[in-house]
C-alpha positions in Angstrom: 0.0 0.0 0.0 1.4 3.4 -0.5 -0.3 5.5 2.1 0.4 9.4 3.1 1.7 10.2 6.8 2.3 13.3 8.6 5.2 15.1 8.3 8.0 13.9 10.5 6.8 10.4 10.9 9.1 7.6 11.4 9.1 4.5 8.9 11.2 1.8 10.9 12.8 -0.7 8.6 15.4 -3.1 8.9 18.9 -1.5 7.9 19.8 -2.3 4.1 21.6 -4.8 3.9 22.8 -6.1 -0.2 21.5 -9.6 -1.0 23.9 -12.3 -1.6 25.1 -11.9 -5.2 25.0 -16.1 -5.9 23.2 -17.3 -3.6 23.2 -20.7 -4.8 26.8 -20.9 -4.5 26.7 -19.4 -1.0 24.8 -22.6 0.3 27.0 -25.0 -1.8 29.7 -23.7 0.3 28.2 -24.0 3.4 27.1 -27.2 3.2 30.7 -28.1 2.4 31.7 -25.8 5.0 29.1 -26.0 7.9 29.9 -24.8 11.4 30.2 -26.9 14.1 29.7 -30.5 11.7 31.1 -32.4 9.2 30.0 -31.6 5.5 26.8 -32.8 4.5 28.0 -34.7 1.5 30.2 -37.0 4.1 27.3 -37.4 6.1 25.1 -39.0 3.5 28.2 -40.7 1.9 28.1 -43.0 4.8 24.5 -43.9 4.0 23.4 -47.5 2.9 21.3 -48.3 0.1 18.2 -48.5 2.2 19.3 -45.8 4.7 16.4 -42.9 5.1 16.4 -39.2 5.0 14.3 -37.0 5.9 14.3 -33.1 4.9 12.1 -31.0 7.0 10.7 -27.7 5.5 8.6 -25.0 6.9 4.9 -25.1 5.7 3.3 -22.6 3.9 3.1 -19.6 6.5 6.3 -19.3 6.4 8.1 -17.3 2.9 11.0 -20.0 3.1 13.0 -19.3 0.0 12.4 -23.0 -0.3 13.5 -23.9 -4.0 17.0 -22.3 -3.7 17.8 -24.0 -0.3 16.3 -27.5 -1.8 18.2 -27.5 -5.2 21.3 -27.6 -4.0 21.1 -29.6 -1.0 19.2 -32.3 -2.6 21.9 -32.2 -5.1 24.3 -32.8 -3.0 22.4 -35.4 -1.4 22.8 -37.1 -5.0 26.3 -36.6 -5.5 26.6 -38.5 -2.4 24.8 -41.4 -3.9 21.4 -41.1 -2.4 18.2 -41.8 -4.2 15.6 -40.0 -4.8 13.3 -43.1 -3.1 15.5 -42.4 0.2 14.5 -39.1 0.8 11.3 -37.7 2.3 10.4 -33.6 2.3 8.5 -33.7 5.9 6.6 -30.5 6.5 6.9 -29.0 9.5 2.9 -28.1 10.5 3.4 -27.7 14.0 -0.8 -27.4 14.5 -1.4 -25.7 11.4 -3.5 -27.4 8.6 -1.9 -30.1 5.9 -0.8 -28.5 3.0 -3.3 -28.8 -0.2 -1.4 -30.5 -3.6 -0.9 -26.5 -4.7 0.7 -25.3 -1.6 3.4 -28.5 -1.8 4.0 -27.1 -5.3 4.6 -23.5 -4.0 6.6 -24.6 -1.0 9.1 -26.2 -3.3 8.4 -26.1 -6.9 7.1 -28.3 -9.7 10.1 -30.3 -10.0 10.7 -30.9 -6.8 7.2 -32.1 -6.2 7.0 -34.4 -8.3 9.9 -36.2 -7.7 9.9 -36.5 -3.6 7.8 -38.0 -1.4 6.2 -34.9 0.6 4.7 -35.5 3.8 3.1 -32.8 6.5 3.4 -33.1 10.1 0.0 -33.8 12.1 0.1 -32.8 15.7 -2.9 -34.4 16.1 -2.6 -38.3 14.9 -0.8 -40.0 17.5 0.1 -43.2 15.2 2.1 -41.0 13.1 4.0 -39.7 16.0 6.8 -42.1 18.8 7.3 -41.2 22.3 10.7 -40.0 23.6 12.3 -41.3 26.5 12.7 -37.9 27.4 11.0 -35.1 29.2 11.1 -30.9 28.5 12.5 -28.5 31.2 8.7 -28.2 32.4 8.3 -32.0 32.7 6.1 -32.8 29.5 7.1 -35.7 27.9 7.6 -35.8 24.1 6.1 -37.2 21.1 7.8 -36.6 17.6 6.7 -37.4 14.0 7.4 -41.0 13.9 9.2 -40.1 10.2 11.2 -37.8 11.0 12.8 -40.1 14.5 13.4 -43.2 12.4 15.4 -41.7 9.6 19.0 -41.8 9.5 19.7 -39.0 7.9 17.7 -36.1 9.4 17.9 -32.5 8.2 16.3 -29.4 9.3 15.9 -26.1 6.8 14.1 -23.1 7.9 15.0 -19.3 8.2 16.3 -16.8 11.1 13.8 -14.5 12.0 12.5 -12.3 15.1 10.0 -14.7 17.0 7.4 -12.8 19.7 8.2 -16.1 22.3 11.2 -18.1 21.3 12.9 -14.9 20.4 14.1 -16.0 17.2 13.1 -18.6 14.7 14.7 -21.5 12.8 16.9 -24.0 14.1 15.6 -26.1 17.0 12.1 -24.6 16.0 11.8 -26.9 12.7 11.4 -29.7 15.8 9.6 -27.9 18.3 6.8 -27.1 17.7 7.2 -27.8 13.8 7.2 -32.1 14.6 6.4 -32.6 18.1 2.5 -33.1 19.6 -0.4 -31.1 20.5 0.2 -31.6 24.0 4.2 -30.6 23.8 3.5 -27.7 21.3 0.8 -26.5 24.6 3.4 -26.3 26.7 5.3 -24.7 24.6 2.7 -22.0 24.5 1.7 -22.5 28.0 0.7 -19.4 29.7 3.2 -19.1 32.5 6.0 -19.7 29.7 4.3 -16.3 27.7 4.0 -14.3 30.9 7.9 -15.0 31.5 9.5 -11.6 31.3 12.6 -13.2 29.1 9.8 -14.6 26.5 9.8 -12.1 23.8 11.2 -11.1 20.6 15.3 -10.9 20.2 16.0 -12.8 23.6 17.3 -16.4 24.3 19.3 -16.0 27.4 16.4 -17.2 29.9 13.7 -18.0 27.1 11.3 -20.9 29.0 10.4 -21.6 24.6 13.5 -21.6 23.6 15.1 -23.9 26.2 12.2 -26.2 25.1 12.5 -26.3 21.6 16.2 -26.8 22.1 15.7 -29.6 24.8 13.3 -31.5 21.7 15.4 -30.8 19.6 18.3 -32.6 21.6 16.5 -35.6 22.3 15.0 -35.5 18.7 18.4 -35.2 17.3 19.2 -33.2 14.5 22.4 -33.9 12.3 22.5 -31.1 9.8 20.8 -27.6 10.6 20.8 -25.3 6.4 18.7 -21.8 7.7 19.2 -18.9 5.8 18.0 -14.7 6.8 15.6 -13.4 4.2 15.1 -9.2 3.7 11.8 -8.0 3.1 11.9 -9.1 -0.3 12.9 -12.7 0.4 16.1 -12.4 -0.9 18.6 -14.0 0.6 20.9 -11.8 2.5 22.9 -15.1 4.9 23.2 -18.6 4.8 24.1 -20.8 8.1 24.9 -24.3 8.5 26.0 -27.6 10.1 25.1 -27.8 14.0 21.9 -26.7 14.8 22.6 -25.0 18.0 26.2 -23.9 16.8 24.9 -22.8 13.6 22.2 -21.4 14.3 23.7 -18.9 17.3 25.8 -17.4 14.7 22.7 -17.0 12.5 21.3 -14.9 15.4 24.2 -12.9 15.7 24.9 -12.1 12.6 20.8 -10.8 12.6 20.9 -8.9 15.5 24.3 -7.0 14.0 22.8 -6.2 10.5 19.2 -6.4 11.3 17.7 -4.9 14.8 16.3 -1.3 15.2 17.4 0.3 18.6 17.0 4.0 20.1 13.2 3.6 19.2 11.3 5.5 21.6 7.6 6.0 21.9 5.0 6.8 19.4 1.5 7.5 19.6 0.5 6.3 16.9 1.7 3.0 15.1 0.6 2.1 11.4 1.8 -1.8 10.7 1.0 -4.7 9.4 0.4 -8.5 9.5 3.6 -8.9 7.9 2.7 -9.5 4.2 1.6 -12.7 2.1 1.8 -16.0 3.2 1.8 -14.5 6.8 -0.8 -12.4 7.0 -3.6 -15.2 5.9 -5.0 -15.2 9.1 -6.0 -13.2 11.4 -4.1 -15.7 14.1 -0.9 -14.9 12.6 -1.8 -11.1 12.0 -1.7 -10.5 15.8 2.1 -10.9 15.1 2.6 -7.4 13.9 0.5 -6.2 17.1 3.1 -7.8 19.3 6.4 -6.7 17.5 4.5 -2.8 17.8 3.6 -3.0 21.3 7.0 -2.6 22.8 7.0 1.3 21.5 4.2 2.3 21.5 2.7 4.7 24.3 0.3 3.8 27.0 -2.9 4.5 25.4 -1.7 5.2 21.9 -3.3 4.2 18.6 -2.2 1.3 16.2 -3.5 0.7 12.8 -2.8 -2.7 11.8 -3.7 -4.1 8.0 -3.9 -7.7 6.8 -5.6 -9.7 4.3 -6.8 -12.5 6.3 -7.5 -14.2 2.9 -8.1 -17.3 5.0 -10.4 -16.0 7.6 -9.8 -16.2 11.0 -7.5 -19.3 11.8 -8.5 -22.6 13.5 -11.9 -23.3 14.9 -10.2 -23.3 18.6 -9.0 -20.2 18.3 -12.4 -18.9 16.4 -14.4 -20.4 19.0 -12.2 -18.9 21.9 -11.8 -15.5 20.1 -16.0 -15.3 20.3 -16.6 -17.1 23.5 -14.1 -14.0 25.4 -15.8 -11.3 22.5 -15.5 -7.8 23.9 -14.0 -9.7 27.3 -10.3 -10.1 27.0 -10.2 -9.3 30.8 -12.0 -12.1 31.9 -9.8 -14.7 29.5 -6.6 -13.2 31.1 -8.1 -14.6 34.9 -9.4 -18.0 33.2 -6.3 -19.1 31.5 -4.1 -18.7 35.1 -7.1 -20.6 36.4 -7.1 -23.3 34.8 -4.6 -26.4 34.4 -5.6 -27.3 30.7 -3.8 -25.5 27.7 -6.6 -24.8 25.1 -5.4 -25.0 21.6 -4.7 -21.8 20.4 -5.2 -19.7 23.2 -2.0 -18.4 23.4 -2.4 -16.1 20.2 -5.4 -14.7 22.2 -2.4 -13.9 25.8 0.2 -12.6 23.6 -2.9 -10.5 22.0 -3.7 -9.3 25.8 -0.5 -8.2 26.0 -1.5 -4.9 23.2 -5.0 -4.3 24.4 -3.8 -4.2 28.1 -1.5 -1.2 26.4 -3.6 0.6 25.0 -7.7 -1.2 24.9 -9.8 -2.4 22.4 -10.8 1.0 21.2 -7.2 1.9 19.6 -6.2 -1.0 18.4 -7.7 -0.2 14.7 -7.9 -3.3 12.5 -7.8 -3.1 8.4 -9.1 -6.3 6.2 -10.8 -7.0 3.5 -10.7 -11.1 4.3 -13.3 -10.8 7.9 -16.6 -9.3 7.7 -16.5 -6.1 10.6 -19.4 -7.7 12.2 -16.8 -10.9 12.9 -13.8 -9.0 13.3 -15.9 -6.6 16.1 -15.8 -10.2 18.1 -11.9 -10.8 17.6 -11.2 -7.7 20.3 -9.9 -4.7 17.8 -12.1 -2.2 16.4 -12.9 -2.8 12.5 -11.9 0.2 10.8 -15.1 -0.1 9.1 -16.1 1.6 12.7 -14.4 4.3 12.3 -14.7 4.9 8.2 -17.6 4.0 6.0 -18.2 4.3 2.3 -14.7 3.0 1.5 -14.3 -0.8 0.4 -10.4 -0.5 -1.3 -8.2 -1.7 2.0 -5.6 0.9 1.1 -8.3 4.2 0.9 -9.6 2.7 4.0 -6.1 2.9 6.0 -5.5 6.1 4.3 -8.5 7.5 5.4 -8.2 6.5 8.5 -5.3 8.0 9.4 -6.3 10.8 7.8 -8.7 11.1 10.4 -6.0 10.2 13.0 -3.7 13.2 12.2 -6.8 15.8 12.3 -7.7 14.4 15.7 -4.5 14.0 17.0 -2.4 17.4 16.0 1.7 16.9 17.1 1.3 13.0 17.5 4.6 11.1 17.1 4.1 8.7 14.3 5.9 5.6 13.2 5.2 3.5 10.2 6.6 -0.5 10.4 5.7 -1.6 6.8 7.8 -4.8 7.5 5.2 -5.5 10.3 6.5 -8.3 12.2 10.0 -9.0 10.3 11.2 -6.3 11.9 13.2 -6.2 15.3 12.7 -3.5 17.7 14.7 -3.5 20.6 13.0 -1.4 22.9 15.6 -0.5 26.2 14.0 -2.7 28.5 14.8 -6.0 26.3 18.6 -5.2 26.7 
């Protein structure tokens, strides 16, 4: 959307950083070269005939560069004399629906397709999952996708990105919650983990999700980690390799020195957004680019959020506890602490508490053309629709709207985060 602000505004954006020049030759390298492990064409060369591997791949809300990492490792995979038979692409659902035939196409390409066996994750179907002999820092045992454990090859892809609990994506996130069960990936999400001061976006030192993902992820085992950092165009800007916690720390480094906005302070009014397609599908994973805005914005301030929601809502859990706490967020904040059982889903709902106890129901503006404003009004934000009528096009109805905004609200400190929640903001109480 192009969209008019006031004079002065801030538009907070990642630092530029050039993509990679070849980035196919970038990932050749490093999976010659990993960090912390052998190269991944000696791993497979040691392989039998009927050995298995397994390739695990982020599903479709996630904009994985997925081709360009695939090509190459699967290539190498062949060099090494494995067959095409041997291999499985297992995608990593976490709870999230199976992919359609079209979506396994987008994920990884025509070719690629075709030729693999592709198989998505279900959290939900216990005979496709095997119990650990192993338990999580917060004593819940572990289940894991039976496919992935009995491989003997197993290989996690994924890419680096701020994460509003784990503090950062990929690595040890491809297992947990990408492969693990429903009851694992609820504890993962469990309400005292999200109230934990340390779970937030750009921390891992004393992250209660991260030290369970990584604890999975140990048990799970994991023999070569390929994650790659994406700009807002999904171009390839880093590629990591080899040792998943190795690896993948030097990913997060490298991130936080190229990527993360600091000296923010705070605005009274935020525009952002759900972070762009495949993310912004739902409104479940628009509440995202609430969370990454509610660090710096003021008590009481405005935010304008737009996303298409092309898929409606999200789950039927989190539909059904979005309307059964409509226009009561306050009571759902004393139930879930009241209660021993993790709902499905109600976590999106906490971390969306975490906004509306900033700055209420009545600011936080929402923008979409994918939920009718008599649903959205029960998903606790204010349709736009509310506040602007006559005006169908999403982009004249945020324009509009803050055109309203500025009139009402004369000297207002403005930021813009058109990157929604791609973009790190370190606000000064996260150092």
């Amino acid at each position: 959307m192009d969209l008019t602000v006031p004079d002065g505004s801030r538009v907070i954006q990642s630092p530029p950083v050039e993509p990679l020049k070849d980035p196919i030759g970038t990932i050749i390298e490093t999976l010659a070269k990993p960090i912390g492990s052998k190269p991944l064409g000696e791993l497979a060369s040691k392989l039998s005939r009927q050995g298995k591997v397994v390739v695990v791949i982020s599903d479709i809300t996630r904009p994985v560069p997925n081709q360009l990492l695939l090509e190459p490792l699967l290539n190498g995979l062949a060099v090494a004399g494995v067959e095409s038979e041997q291999i499985t692409i297992l995608i990593a659902t976490g709870m999230h629906r199976p992919s359609t035939s079209e979506e396994k196409i987008e994920l990884v390409g025509e070719r690629i397709a075709k030729s693999y066996r592709m198989v998505d994750h279900r959290a939900d179907k216990k005979q496709s999952l095997i119990g650990l002999n192993a338990s999580t820092p917060h004593g819940q045992q572990v289940w894991v996708n039976k496919e992935y454990l009995q491989a003997d090859l197993k290989i996690i892809t994924g890419f680096i990105e701020p994460h509003m609990m784990a503090g950062y994506s990929g690595g040890r996130k491809s297992i947990c919650p990408g492969l693990v069960n429903l009851e694992t990936i609820q504890q993962f999400h469990g309400p005292d983990l999200l109230e934990n001061p340390h779970t937030r976006a750009g921390v891992l030192a004393g992250n209660p999700c991260h030290q369970e993902a990584v604890a999975v992820a140990r048990a799970a085992g994991v023999d070569f980690m390929l994650n790659v950092i994406v700009n807002p165009d999904k171009k390839i800007l880093a590629v990591f390799g080899g040792h998943f916690e190795q690896a993948h720390a030097q990913g997060v480094d490298w991130l936080e020195q190229h990527c993360t906005i600091s000296d923010v302070r705070p605005y009274d009014i935020i525009v952002t957004c759900g972070g762009g397609y495949p993310l912004d599908t739902t409104f479940y994973q628009a509440v995202k680019g609430m969370i990454f805005a509610q660090p710096i914005i003021k008590p009481g301030g405005t935010m304008v959020i737009a996303s298409s929601c092309s898929e409606g809502i999200g789950s039927d859990d989190y539909q059904q506890i979005l309307f059964q706490y409509s226009h009561r967020w306050e009571e759902f904040m004393k139930d879930v602490f009241s209660r021993k059982q993790v709902r499905r889903d109600q976590w999106e709902l906490q971390v969306q508490c975490d906004v509306l106890r900033k700055i209420g129901k009545k600011n936080l503006l929402f923008v979409t053309d994918g939920i009718k404003p008599q649903i959205l009004a029960k998903c606790n934000v204010t349709p736009a629709t509310d506040k602007v009528s006559g005006i169908q096009d999403p982009a004249g109805l945020v324009q509009k709207l803050l055109d309203q905004l500025a009139k009402r609200h004369p000297g207002a400190r403005w930021a813009v985060i058109p990157d929604g929640p791609y973009v790190l903001i370190k606000d000064r109480n996260t150092f």
